[in-house]
C-alpha positions as CSV (number, residue, x, y, z in Angstrom):
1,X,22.8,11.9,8.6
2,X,18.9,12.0,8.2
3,X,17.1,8.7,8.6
4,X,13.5,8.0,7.1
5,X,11.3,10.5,7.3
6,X,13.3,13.1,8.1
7,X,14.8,13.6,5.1
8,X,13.0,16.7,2.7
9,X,12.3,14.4,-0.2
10,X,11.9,10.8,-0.2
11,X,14.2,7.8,-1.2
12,X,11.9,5.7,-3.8
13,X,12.3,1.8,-5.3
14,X,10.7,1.3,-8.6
15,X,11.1,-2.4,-9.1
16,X,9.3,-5.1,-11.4
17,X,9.6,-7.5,-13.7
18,X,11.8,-6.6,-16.6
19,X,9.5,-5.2,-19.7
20,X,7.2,-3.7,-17.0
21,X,8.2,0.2,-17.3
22,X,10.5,0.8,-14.5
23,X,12.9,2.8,-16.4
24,X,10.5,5.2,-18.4
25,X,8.3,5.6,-15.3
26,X,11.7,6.5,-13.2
27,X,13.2,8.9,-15.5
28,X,9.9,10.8,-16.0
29,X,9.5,10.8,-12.6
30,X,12.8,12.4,-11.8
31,X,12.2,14.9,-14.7
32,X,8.9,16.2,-13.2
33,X,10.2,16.1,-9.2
34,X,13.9,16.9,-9.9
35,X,14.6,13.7,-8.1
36,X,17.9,11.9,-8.7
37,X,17.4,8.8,-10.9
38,X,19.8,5.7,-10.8
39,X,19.0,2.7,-12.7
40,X,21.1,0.2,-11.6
41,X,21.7,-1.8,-14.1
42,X,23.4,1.3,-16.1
43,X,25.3,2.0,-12.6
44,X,26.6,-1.9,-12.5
45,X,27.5,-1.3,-16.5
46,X,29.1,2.4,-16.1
47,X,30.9,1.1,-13.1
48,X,31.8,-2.6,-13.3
49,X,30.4,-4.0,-10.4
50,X,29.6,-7.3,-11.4
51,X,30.8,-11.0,-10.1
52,X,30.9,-13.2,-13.2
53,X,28.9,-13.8,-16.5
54,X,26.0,-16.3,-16.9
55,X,26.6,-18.4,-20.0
56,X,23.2,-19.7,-19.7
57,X,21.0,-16.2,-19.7
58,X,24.0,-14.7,-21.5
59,X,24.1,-11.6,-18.9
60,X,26.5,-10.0,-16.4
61,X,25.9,-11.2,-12.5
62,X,25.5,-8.4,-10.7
63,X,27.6,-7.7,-7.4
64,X,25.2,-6.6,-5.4
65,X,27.7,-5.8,-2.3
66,X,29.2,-3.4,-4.4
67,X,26.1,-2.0,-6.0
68,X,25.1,-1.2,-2.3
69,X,28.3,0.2,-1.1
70,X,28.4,2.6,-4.3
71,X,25.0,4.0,-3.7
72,X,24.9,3.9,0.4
73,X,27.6,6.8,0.4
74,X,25.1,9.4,-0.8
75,X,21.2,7.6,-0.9
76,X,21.0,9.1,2.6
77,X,20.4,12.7,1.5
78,X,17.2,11.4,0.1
79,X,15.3,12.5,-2.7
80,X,16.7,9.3,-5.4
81,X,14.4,7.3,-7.0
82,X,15.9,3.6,-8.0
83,X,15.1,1.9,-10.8
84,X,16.2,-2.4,-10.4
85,X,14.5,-5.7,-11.1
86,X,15.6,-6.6,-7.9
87,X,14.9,-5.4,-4.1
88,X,15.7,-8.1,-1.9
89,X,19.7,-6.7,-1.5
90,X,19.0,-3.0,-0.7
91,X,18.9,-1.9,3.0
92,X,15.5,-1.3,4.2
93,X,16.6,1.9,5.2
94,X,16.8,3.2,1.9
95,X,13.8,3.3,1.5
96,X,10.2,5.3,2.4
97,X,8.1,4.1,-0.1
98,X,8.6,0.9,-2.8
99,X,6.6,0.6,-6.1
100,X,6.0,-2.6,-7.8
101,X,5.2,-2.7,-11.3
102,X,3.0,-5.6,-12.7
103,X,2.2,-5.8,-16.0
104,X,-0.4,-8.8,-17.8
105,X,1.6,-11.5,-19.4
106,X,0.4,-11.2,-22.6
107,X,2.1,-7.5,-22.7
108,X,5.0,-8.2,-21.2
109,X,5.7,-10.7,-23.7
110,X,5.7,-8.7,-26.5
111,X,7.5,-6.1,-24.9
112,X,10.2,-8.5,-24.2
113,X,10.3,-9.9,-27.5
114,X,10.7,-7.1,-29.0
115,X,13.4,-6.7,-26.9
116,X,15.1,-9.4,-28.5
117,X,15.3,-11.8,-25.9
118,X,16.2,-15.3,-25.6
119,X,13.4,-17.9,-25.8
120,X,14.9,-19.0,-22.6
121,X,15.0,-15.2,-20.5
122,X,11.4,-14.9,-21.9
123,X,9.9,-17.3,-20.6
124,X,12.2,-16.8,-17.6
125,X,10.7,-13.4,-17.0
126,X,7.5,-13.6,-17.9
127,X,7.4,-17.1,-14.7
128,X,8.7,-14.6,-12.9
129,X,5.7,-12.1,-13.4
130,X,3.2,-15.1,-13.0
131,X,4.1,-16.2,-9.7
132,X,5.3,-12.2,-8.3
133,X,8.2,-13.2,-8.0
134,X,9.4,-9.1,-7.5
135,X,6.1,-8.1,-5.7
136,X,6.9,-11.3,-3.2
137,X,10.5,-10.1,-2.4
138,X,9.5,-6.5,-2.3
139,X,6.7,-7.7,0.7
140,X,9.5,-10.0,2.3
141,X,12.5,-7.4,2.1
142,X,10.6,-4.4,3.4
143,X,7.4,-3.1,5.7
144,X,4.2,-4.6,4.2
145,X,2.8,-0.6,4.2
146,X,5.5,0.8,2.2
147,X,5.0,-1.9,-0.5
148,X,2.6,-0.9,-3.7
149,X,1.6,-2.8,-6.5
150,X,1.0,-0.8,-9.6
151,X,-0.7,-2.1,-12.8
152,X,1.3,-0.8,-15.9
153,X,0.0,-2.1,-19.0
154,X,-1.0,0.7,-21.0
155,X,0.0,4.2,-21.6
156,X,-3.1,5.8,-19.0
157,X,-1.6,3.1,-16.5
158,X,1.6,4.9,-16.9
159,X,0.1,8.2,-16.4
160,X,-1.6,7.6,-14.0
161,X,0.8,5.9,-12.0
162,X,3.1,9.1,-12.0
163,X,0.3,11.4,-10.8
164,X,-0.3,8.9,-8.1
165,X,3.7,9.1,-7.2
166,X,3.9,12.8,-7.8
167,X,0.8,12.8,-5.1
168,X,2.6,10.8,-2.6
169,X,5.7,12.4,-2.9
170,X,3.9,16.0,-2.1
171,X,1.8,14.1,0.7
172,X,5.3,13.3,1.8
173,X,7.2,16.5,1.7
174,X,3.8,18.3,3.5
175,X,4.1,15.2,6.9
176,X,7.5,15.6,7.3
């Protein structure tokens, strides 16, 4: 089984805030690497691995025990790229590199919004964003250098946040 750094392409967490461009950026990236792509919260859907319903924020509860045994069976290989709006539940392992998006409140709000979201899971999220909530867990689940904070507020953020990926990724594949 290949460990960190031995393994020909990487294993990558995209995490953030949701309304922040995970998803998009994820699925692009895997288009223009050829990496897997799982978003998790499709996997939890496709597969039923949740633990209850929450009246309050009118959403599933993810089980995340189940979420990691799922994806621990094959993640070794390398070369996934992970798309969740958490990161404090997946083994460091996993992981060579996590991404944080951040995106300015004013933004996500509308992006939310337009969503459709509860007054209530709006204001949720976008506490969430103002206190980096995601970028805080991200720093205390895995090694402070593996952890990047990415602005992604407008469409040239998002470009050039691939190009900075696709970069790393090749910087990657050349050390290994």
């Amino acid at each position: 089984m290949a460990g960190p750094g031995q393994r020909d392409f990487p294993n990558i967490l995209i995490t953030g805030t949701p309304g922040t461009g995970k998803t998009l950026l994820a699925k692009e990236l895997a288009d223009r690497t050829g990496m897997k792509f799982i978003n998790v919260g499709e996997l939890a859907e496709k597969e039923q691995l949740y633990d209850g319903w929450d009246e309050e924020l009118q959403c599933h509860i993810l089980d995340e025990d189940r979420v990691v045994d799922e994806i621990d069976g094959y993640i070794s290989e390398g070369g996934y790229i992970i798309d969740y709006h958490g990161c404090d539940y997946f083994p460091e392992r996993w992981f060579e590199i996590v991404f944080v998006l951040r995106t300015d409140n004013t933004v996500l709000y509308d992006r939310l919004q337009k969503r459709g979201y509860s007054q209530k899971k709006l204001t949720e999220n976008i506490e969430c964003e103002i206190f980096q909530t995601i970028l805080e867990e991200a720093k205390d689940s895995y090694k402070p250098e593996i952890v990047h904070e990415l602005k992604s507020n407008t469409p040239e953020d998002f470009e050039e946040n691939l190009n900075q990926i696709e970069q790393w990724i090749s910087l990657y594949r050349t050390q290994r």
